[in-house]
C-alpha positions as a Markdown table, in Angstrom:
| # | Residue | x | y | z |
|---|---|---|---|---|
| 1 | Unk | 0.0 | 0.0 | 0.0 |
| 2 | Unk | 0.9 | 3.5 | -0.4 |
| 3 | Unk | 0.2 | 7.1 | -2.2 |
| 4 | Unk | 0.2 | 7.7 | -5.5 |
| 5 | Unk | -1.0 | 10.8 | -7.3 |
| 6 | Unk | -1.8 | 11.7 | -11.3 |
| 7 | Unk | -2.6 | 14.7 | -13.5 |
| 8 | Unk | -4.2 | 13.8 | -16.0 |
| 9 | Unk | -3.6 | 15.6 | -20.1 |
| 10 | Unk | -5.9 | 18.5 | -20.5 |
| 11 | Unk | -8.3 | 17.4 | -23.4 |
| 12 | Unk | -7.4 | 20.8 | -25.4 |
| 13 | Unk | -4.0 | 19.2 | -25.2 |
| 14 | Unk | -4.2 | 16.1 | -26.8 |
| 15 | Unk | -3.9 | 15.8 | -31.0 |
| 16 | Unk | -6.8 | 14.5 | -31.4 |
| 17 | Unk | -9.2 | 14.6 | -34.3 |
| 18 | Unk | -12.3 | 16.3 | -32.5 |
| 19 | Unk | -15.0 | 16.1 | -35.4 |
| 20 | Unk | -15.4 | 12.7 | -34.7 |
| 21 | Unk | -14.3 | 12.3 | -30.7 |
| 22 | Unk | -14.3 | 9.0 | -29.7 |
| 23 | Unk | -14.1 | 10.4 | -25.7 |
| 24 | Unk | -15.7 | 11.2 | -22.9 |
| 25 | Unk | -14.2 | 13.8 | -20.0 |
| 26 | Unk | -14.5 | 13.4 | -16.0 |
| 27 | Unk | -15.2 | 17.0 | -15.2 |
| 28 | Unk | -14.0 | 16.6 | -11.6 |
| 29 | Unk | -10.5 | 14.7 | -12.5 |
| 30 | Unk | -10.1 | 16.3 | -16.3 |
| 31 | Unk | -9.4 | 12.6 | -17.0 |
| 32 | Unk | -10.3 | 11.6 | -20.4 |
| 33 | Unk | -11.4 | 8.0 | -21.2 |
| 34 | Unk | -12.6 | 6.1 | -24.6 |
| 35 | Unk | -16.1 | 6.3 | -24.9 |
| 36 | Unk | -15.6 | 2.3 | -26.7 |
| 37 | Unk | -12.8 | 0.4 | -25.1 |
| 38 | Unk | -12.3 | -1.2 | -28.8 |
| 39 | Unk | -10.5 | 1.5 | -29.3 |
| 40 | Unk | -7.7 | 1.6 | -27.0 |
| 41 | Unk | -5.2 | -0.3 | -29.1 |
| 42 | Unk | -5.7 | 2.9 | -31.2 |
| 43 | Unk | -5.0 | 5.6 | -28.1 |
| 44 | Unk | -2.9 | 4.0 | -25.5 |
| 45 | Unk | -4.0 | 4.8 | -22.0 |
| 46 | Unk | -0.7 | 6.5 | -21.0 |
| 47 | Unk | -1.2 | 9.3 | -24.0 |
| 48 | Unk | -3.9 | 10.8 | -21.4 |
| 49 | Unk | -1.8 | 11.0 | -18.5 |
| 50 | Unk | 0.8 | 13.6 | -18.1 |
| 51 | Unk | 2.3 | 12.7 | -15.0 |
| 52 | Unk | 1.7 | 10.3 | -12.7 |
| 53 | Unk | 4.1 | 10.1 | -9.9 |
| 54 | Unk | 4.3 | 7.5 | -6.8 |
| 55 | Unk | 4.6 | 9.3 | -3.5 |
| 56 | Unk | 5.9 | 7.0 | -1.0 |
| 57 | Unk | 4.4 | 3.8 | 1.0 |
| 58 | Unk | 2.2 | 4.3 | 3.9 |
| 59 | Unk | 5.0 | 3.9 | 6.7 |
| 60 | Unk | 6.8 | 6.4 | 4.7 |
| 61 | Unk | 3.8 | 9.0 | 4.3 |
| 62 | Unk | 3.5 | 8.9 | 7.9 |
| 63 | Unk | 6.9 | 9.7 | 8.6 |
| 64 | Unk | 6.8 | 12.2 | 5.9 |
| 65 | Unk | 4.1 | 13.7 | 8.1 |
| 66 | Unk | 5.7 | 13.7 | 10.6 |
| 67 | Unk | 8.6 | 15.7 | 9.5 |
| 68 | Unk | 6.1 | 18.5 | 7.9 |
| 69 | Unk | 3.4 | 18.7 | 10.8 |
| 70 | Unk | 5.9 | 20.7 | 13.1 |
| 71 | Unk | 6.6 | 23.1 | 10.2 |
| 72 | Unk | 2.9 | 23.6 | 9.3 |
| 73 | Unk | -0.9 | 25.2 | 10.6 |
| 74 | Unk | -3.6 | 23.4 | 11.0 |
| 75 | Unk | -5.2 | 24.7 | 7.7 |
| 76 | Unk | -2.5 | 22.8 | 6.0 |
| 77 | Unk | -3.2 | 21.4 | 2.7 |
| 78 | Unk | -0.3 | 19.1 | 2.9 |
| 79 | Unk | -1.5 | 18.0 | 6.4 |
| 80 | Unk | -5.4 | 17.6 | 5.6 |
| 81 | Unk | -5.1 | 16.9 | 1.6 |
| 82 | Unk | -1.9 | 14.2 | 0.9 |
| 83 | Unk | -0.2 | 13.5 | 4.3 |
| 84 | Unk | -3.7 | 12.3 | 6.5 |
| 85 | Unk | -3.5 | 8.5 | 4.9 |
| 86 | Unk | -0.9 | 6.8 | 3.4 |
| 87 | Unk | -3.0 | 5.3 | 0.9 |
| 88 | Unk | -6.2 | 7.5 | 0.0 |
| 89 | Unk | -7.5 | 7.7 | -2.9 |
| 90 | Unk | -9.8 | 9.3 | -5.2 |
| 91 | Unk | -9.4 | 12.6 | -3.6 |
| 92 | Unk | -7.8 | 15.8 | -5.0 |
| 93 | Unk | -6.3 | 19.2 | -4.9 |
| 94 | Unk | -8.2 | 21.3 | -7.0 |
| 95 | Unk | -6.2 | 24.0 | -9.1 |
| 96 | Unk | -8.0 | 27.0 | -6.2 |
| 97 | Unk | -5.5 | 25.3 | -3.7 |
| 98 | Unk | -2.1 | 24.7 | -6.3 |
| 99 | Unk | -1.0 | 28.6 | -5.1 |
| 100 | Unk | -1.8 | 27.5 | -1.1 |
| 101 | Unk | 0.7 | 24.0 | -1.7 |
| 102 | Unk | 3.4 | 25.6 | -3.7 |
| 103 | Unk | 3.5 | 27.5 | -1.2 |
| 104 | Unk | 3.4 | 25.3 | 1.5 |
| 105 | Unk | 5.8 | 23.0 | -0.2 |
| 106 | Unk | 8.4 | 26.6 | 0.2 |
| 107 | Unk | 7.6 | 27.0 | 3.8 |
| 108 | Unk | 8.7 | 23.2 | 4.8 |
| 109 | Unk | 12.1 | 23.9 | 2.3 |
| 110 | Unk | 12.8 | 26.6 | 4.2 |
| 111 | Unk | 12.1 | 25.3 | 7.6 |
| 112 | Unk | 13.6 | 21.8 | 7.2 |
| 113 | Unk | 16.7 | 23.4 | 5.4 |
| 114 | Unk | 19.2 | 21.8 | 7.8 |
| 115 | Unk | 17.0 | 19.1 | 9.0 |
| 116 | Unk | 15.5 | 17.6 | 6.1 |
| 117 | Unk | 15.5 | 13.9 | 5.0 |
| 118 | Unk | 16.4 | 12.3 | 1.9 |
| 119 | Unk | 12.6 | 11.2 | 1.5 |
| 120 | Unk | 11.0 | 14.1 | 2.5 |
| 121 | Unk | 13.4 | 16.2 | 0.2 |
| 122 | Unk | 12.0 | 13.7 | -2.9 |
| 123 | Unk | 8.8 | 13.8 | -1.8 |
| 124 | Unk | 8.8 | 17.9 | -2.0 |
| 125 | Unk | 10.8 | 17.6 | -5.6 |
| 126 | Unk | 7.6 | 14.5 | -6.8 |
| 127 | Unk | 5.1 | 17.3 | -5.1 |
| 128 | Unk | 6.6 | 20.2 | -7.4 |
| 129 | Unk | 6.6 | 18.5 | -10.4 |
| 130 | Unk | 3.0 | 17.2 | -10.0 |
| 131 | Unk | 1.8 | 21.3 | -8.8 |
| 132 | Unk | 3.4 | 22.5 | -12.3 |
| 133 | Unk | 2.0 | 19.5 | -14.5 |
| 134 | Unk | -1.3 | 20.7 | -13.0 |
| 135 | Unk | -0.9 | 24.1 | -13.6 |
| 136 | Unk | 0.3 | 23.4 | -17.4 |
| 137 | Unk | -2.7 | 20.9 | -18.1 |
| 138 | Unk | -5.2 | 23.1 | -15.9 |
| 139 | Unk | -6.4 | 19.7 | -14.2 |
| 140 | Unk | -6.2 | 19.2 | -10.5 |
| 141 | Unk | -3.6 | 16.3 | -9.0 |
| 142 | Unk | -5.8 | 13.5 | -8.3 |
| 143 | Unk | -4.7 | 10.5 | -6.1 |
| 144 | Unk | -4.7 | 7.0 | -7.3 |
C-alpha cells in the first residue's frame, strides 16, 4: 500500500481529431477515457496522463508527516489533503488550492533546510513536479 498521485492531459492538449471524438471527459478529475474500449489499441492509456508520480508507501507518508506537521498550521493542505493517509484515494487538490501547496511546499524547504531527509526532500521535488504539470494541463492532481 501506499500514495500515488496523477494529473491527468488537459483534453485541449491532446492531438486529437475532435469532429469525430471518440471520448468522454471526467469534469471533476479532467481525466479523459474512450467512450468504446475497442478503441484503445488505437489511443494507449498513458497518452492521457501527463504525470503520474508515486509518493511514497504508507510507513513512509506517515513519517513524511511527521517531518512537515511541526513546520505547518492546521489549515495545511499538505497535512489535511496528501499526508492524512498513506494510501487514499480518489481525492484531490483542485487547481483553487495549487498557489496555497506551492506555497506550503516553500515554507517546509525553508524550515527543514538543515534538518530535512532524503525522503521528504524527494517527496517535495515529486510534489513540485506534479503542482506545475497541474498548472500546465489546468487539471487538479488527483490521487490513485
Amino acid at each position: 500500500m501506499g500514495l500515488d498521485a496523477v494529473v491527468y492531459v488537459n483534453k485541449s492538449n491532446l492531438a486529437l481529431n475532435q469532429e469525430d471524438d471518440p471520448f468522454q471527459m471526467d469534469e471533476e478529475t479532467g481525466e479523459v477515457y474512450l467512450k468504446n474500449p475497442k478503441l484503445s489499441n488505437k489511443y494507449p492509456a498513458d497518452m492521457f496522463t501527463a504525470v503520474h508520480k508515486r509518493l511514497g508507501n504508507a510507513s513512509m507518508i506517515a513519517a513524511i508527516a511527521d517531518e512537515v506537521s511541526p513546520v505547518t498550521n492546521g489549515d495545511s493542505i499538505l497535512s489535511n489533503k496528501v499526508l492524512y493517509s498513506g494510501s487514499h484515494s480518489g481525492d484531490r487538490i483542485g487547481l483553487e488550492d495549487l498557489g496555497r501547496l506551492e506555497s506550503e511546499i516553500n515554507l517546509v524547504r525553508e524550515r527543514t533546510i538543515d534538518t530535512r531527509s532524503a525522503d521528504l526532500e524527494s517527496f517535495l521535488d515529486i510534489l513540485s513536479e506534479l503542482v506545475e504539470a497541474a498548472k500546465k494541463q489546468g487539471n487538479p492532481i488527483v490521487f490513485v
